[in-house]
N, C-alpha and C positions, 0 to 999 in steps of 0.2 A: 491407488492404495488407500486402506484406511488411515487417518490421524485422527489425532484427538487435539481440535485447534480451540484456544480461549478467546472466544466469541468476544467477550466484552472486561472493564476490569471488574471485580467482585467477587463473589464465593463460590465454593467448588463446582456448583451447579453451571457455571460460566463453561467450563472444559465440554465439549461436546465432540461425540465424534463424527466425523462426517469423509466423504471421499475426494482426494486432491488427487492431483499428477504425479503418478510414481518419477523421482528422479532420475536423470542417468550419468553414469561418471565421465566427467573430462578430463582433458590432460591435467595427471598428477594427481589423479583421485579416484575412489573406489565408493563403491557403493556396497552400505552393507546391510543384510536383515536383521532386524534389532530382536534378540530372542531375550535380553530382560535388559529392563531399565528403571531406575532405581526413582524413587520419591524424597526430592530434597527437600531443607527449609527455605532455598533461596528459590525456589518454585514454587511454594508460598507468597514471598513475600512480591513476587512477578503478577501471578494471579490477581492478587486485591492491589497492586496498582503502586506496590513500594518501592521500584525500582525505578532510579534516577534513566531516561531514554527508554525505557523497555514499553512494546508498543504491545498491542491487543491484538489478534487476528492472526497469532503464530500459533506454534508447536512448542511446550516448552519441552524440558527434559536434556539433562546434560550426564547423565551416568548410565553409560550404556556397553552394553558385550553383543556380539553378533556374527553373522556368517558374512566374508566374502565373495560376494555373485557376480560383480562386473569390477573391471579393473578397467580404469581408462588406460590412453595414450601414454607412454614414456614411465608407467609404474613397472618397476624392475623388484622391488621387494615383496610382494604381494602377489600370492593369486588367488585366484577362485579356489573358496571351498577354506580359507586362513581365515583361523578362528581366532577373535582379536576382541580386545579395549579399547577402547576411543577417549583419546587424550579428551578433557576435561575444555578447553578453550581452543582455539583458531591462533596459529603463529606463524611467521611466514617461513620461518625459518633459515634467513639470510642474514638478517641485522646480526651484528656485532651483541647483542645476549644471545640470539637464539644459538652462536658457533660457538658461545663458551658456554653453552647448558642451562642456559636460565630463560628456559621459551617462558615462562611463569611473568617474565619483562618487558615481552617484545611489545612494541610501538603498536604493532599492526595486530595484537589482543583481539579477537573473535568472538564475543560471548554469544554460545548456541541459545536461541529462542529469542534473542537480542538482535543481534546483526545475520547468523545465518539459521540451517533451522533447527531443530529439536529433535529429542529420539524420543518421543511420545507416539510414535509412526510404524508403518512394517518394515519399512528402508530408510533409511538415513545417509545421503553422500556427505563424503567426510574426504581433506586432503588426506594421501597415500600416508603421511608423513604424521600423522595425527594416530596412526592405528598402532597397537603392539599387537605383539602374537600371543596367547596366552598359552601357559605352559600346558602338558599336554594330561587332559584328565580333569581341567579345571573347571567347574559347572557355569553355565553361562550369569546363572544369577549371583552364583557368591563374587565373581567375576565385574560383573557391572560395578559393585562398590567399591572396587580400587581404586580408579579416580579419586575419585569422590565418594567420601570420606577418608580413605586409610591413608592413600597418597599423600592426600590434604594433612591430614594427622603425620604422617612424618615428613613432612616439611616442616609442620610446627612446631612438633615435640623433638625431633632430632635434629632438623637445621637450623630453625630461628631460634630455639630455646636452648640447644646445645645440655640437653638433657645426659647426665653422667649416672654411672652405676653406681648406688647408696643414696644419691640423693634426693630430697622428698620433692613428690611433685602437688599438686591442686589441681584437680580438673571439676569445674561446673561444667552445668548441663549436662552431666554426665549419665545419664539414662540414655542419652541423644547418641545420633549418629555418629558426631566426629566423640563424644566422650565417648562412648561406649567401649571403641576401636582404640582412643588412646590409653585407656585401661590398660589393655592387652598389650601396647607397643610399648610403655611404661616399665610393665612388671619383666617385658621378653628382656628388657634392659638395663632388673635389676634395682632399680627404684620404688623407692618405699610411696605409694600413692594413697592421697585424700581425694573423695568424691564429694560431690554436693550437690543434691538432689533435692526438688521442692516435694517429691512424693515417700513416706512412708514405706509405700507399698514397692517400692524398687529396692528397699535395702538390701533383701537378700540376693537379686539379682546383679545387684554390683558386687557384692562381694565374694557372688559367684566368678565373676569377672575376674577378680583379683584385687580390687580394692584393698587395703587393708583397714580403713578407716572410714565412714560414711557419714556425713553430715546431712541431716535433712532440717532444710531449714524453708520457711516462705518468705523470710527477714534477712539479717545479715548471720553472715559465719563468721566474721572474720575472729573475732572474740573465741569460738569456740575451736576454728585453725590453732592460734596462738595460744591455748592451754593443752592441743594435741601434740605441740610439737613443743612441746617443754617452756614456750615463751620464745623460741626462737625464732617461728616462720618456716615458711618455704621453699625450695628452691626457685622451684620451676611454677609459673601456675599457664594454666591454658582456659585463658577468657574465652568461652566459647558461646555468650549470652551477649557481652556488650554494656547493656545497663548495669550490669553487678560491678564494674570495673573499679570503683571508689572501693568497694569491700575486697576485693583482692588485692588491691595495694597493700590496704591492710594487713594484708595475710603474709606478705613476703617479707624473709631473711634480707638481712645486710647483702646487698649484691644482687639480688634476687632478681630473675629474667622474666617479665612479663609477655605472650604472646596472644595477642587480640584475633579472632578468626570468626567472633558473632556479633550480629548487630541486632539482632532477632525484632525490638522494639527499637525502630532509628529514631535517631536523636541525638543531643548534646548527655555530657555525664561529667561530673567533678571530678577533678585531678587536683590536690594538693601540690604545688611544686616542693615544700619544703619537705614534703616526706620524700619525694622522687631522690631530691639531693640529699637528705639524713641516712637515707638508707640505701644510696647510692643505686638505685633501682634503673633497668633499661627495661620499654617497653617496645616491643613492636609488633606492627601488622604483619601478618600471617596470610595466603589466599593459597591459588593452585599449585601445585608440586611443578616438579619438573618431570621430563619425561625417565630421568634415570629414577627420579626417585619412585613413581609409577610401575620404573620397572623392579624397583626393591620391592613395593608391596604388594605383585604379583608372588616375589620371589618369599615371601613370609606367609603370603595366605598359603601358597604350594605345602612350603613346610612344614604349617602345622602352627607358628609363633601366634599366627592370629588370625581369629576365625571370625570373617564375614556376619554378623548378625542383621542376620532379618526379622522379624519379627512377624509376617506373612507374605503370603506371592498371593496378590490378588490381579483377574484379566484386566488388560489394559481399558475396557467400556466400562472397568468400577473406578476409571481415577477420580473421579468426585467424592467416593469413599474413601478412599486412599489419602486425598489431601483434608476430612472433614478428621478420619481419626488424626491423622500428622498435628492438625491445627488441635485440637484439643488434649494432645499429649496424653496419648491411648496407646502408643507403642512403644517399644524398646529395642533401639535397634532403628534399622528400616522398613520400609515395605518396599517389595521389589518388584514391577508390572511385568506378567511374564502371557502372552499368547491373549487372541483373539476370539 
């Protein structure tokens, strides 16, 4: 089969596609053909060599939708021809998280293009237990960014942040993949939403979005949060960059839920302790959904609450295109790899 494996670490030119061993499914897994697969930032930061264990001479690619072709041994849920989403990481699905719902926990964490392989490919085998079915009608590519991003986004805007109707939320990076998507799951929820964009040229698109307020800054916001919202802050903000994390502290109300899910530039970043305790602030990390929550944002793209933004489908032998716009922040939304 074709893949598109990263030769070495460095710039997109590194992704080359070349012909491996198409896989075949074992007991408790399936094999599926990957009909789009989405361009992340943490496939990025894999590429040029930012990821802590992550080795050169894989397949990256973790958001992916596809057809059912081979069903191994002892798969009773699945069959050929079941058009599905591919959970987001590898869980065994025994341990004591994975049986109360938080595969997002488990010990035995599988990161695709890490530990197994990637859906930069024409087939991807994947455990049985990893796929959803998607609902019926749903296009393979609005589909691929359930996982990842939207999933991901309500885990963090409705579980970790505990995001309520009226109150104001902050999302940076919000031109990006997970901002873009938590716009939309924001306003489906009745919150009054801040954006904060380093480009000009996005205003009107967030606020096509639903934005109600747009900050475009290359500096800090937090000064300009704090006079949008009368002096009082935020509720909710969704650090989605990482290094801006001092300025969004800034930015939060008394009580106010802080949810980290970027690290775009790694690195260390300041944290006042005395504002955390002045203004009684909790901050936490945010990553994969769970599977039910996965299957909420199948069940919101179906409906209508939030729609999937791509920003183009280009063939999977352009990802070197695909990750040169991503890296210079030339899209809006994602870009989705769709056919050969």
């Amino acid at each position: 089969m074709k893949a598109i494996v990263l030769k070495a670490f460095g710039g997109p030119e590194q992704l080359q596609v070349q012909e491996v061993p198409t896989p075949t499914a074992g007991p408790g897994e399936v094999l599926v053909r990957v009909h789009a697969a989405g361009v992340c930032h943490h496939d990025l930061l894999h590429r040029a060599g930012h990821l802590p264990g992550a080795h050169s001479g894989v397949v990256l690619g973790h958001e992916v939708a596809g057809e059912v072709v081979e069903v191994g041994e002892g798969v009773r849920q699945l069959s050929i021809g079941a058009r599905v989403v591919v959970y987001q990481r590898r869980f065994c699905g025994q341990c004591r998280d994975c049986l109360r719902g938080r595969q997002d926990l488990c010990r035995a964490l599988g990161l695709p293009s890490v530990d197994t392989e990637g859906a930069y490919a024409e087939y991807l085998r994947i455990p049985a237990i990893s796929a959803v079915e998607l609902p019926d009608g749903l296009e393979y590519s609005l589909a691929a960014l359930a996982s990842c991003p939207i999933a991901t986004s309500v885990r963090a805007l409705y579980g970790e942040g505990g995001l309520q109707p009226g109150e104001t939320v902050l999302i940076n990076g919000a031109s990006g993949g997970l901002g873009a998507h938590q716009i939309q799951l924001a306003r489906a929820l009745g919150a009054r939403v801040i954006a904060v964009t380093g480009s000009a040229d996005k205003r009107d698109f967030l606020h096509e979005l639903g934005a109600h307020d747009v900050v475009v800054t290359s500096a800090g916001y937090s000064a300009e949060v704090w006079k949008l919202t009368g002096k009082r802050g935020v509720d909710v903000a969704m650090e989605n960059l990482g290094h801006t994390l001092e300025d969004t502290l800034r930015s939060m109300a008394l009580g106010g839920r802080v949810v980290v899910l970027g690290n775009v530039q790694p690195g260390s970043v300041a944290v006042n302790p005395g504002l955390l305790i002045g203004r009684r602030l909790k901050v936490q990390g945010s990553g994969s959904a769970t599977l039910e929550q996965l299957r909420t944002a199948l069940a919101l793209i179906h409906g209508g609450q939030v729609k999937p933004l791509i920003d183009r489908v280009l063939p999977f032998p352009q990802v070197s295109e695909a990750h040169a716009l991503l890296e210079s922040r030339q899209v809006s939304g994602r870009i989705v790899l769709c056919g050969w």
